[in-house]
N, C-alpha and C positions, 0 to 999 in steps of 0.2 A: 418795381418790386422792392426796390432798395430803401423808399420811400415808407411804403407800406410797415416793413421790416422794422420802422424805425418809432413806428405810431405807438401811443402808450402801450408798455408790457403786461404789467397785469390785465388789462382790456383783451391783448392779444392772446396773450396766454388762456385766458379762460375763453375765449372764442375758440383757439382750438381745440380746447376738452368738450365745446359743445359740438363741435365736427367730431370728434368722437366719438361722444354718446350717439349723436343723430345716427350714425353707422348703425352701431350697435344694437339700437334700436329700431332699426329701420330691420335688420338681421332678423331681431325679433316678431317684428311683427307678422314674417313669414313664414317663422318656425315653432315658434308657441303659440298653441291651438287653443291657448285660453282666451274667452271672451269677456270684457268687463264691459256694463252699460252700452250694449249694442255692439261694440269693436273693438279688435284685437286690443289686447292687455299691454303692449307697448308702441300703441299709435298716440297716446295722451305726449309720453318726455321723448319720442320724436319727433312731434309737433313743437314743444317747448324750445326741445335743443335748436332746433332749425330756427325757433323766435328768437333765441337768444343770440344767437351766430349773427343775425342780421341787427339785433341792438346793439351787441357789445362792438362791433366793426362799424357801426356808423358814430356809438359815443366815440370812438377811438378817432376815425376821421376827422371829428368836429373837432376835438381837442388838436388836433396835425391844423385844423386851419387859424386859430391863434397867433399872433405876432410875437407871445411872449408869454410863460409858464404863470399858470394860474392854480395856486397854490387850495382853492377855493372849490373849484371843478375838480381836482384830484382828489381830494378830502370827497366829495360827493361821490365822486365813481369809487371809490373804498369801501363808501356804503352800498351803493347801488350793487359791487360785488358781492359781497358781503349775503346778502338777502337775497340775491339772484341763486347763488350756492345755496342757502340756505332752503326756498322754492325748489330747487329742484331735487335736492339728495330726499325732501319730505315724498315727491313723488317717485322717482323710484325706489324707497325704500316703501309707499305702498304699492307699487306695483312686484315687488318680491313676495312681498307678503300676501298677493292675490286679491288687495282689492282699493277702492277707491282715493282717491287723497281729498278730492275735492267735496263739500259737504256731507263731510259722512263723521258722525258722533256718537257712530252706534256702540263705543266701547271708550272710554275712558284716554284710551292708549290713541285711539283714533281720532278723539276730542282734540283733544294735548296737539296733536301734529296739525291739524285744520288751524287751530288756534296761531300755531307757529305760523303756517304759509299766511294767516292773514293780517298778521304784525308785520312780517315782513313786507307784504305789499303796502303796506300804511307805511311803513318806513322807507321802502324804495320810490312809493310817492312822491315823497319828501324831501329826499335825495336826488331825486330826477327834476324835480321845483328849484331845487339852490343849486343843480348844474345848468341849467337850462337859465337861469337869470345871468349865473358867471360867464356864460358862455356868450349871450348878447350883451353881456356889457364888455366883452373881450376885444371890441373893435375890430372885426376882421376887415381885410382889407378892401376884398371883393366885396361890395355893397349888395348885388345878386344873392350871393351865397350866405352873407350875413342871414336877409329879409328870408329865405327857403330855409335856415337852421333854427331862424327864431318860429317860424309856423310850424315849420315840422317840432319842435319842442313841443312849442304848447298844445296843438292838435295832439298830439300823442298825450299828453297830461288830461284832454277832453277825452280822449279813448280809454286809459284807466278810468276815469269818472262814471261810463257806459258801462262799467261790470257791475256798479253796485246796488241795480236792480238785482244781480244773480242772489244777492243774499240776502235782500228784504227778506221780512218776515213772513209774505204774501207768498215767496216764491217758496215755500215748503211742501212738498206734495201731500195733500190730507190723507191721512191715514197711515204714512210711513214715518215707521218711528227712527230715530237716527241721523235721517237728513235732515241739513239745514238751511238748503236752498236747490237752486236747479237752474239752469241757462236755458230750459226749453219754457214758451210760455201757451197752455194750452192743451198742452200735450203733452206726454211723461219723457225725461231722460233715456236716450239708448234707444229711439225710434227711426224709422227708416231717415236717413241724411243723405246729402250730396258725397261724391266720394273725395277720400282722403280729408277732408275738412269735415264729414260730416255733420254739415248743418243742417236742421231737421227741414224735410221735407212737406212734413205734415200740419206743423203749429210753427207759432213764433220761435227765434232762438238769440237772445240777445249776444251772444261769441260774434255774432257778424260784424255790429257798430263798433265791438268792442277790439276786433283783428282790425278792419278798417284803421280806426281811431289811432292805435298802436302806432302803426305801418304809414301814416302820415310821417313819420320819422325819416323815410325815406323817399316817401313818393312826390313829397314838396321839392327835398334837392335835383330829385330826379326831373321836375317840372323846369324847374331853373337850368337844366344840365339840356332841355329838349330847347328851351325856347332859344338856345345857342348863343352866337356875338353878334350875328344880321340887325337883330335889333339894338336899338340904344338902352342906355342901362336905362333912364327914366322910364319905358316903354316895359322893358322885361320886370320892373320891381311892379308896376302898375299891375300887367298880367299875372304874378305871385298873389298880388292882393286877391284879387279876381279868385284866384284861386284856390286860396286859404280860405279864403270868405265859404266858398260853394263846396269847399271838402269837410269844413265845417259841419253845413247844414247835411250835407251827405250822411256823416255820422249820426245826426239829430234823426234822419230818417230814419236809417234804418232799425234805430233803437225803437223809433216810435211805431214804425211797423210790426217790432218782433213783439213789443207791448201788446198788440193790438192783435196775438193770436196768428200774425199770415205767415207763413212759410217766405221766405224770398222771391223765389220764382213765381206767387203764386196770388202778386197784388190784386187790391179792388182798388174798384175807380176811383176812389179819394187818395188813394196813395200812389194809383197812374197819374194824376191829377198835380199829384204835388211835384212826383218827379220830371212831371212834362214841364211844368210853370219852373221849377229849377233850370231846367236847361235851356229853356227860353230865353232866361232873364240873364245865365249866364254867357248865352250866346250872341244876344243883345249888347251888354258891356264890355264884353272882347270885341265886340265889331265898332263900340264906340270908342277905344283904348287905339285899336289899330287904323280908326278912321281918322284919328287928331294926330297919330304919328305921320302920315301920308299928309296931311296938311300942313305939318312942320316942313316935311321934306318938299311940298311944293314951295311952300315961304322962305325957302334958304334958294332953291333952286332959282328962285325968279329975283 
């Protein structure tokens, strides 16, 4: 705990105002009977806040495994603060106001704010780009956790990349005026979804490549944290690869699935197809990673 305590402040600090909000919000979602786009009117910056809890607490990790103060990654998480606050106070300042934040230009005042959240993510982009290079060139020590912060970096830089079908020009629902984009492809915003994530059920929704994508941030260390110390480090960096490589394409699917109108749940053969041939090919080369480590170990043994 003492440890934790000690990991960047302002990181920490705004991690606990997004435990916070998440409360708060979460409060909401069960006591305000207002509905916006299909579901409660503060299930949007309880989702957010919960996003940001698990970004702001792993940027802050990464920086605790550094050898030595990187003047360079601080200046970036400044930024990335900076436009994280600014993202969110835009949504719930429109969820007071009773309606949208995302794609919605149906009034000047509501243009203005869209405009804001999407400078910001252009900017927080770019700020997660120059923490994410300082941060692999920081030399950590553990060679493991280096190779699982440098994937999870840029996989999550591949996961913002995944939202910018949401605003193409294509994704504007014809004949509404106002909007300026939509995450459902196929079918209209605020239709039947899976629960609490709300991904459509019915049509495409690109939010999935794009959570995935994000959440690589975590799920790579998390990969390096399972494959333990049984293995040798050259064995477990090999399995990272492995892994990055195929969470990669993971993202690429499911972007290209939601392009392509399917629901999640709800593949055709070409996209069971793809994800069978994925996990063949990935089951394949961990069985050939883990078959050359066992022939090390008979070669030393004999």
């Amino acid at each position: 705990m003492t440890n934790v305590l000690r990991w960047h402040r302002p990181l920490m600090v705004f991690t606990a105002a997004m435990v916070v909000l998440a409360v708060i919000a979460g409060i909401g979602v069960f006591t305000d009977p207002r509905v916006l786009t299909g579901a409660p009117i503060w299930l949007k910056p309880f989702k957010f806040a919960v996003s940001f809890v698990a970004y702001a607490a792993t940027l802050a990790w990464m920086l605790s495994l550094l050898p030595r103060r990187s003047r360079v990654a601080e200046l970036a998480v400044t930024v990335i603060l900076a436009t994280s606050v600014a993202e969110i106070v835009v949504i719930v300042t429109q969820v007071l106001r009773g309606t949208t934040s995302h794609y919605n230009e149906s009034t000047p005042l509501n243009s203005a704010l869209f405009q804001v959240m999407g400078t910001s993510i252009l900017i927080l982009f770019i700020a997660h780009f120059v923490f994410g290079v300082a941060i692999v060139r920081g030399r950590i020590a553990d060679r493991t956790a280096a190779h699982a912060v440098g994937w999870g970096l840029g996989l999550s830089l591949v996961g913002m990349l995944a939202a910018i079908p949401m605003v193409m020009p294509g994704q504007a629902p014809p004949g509404v005026d106002g909007v300026s984009g939509a995450h459902s492809v196929g079918v209209a915003d605020g239709g039947p979804g899976l629960p609490l994530v709300g991904w459509s059920t019915t049509g495409g929704d690109l939010r999935i490549g794009h959570f995935v994508g994000l959440h690589a941030l975590q799920a790579l260390p998390l990969l390096a944290l399972l494959l333990g110390t049984r293995l040798d480090q050259a064995t477990r960096i090999r399995l990272l690869l492995v892994g990055g490589f195929a969470y990669g394409i993971v993202i690429a699917l499911l972007t290209w699935q939601a392009l392509r109108g399917q629901p999640l749940l709800r593949p055709d053969a070409l996209t069971l197809t793809a994800w069978a041939l994925l996990a063949a090919s990935v089951a394949a080369v961990t069985g050939a990673v883990l078959s050359r480590r066992r022939r090390q170990d008979l070669e030393l043994a004999a």
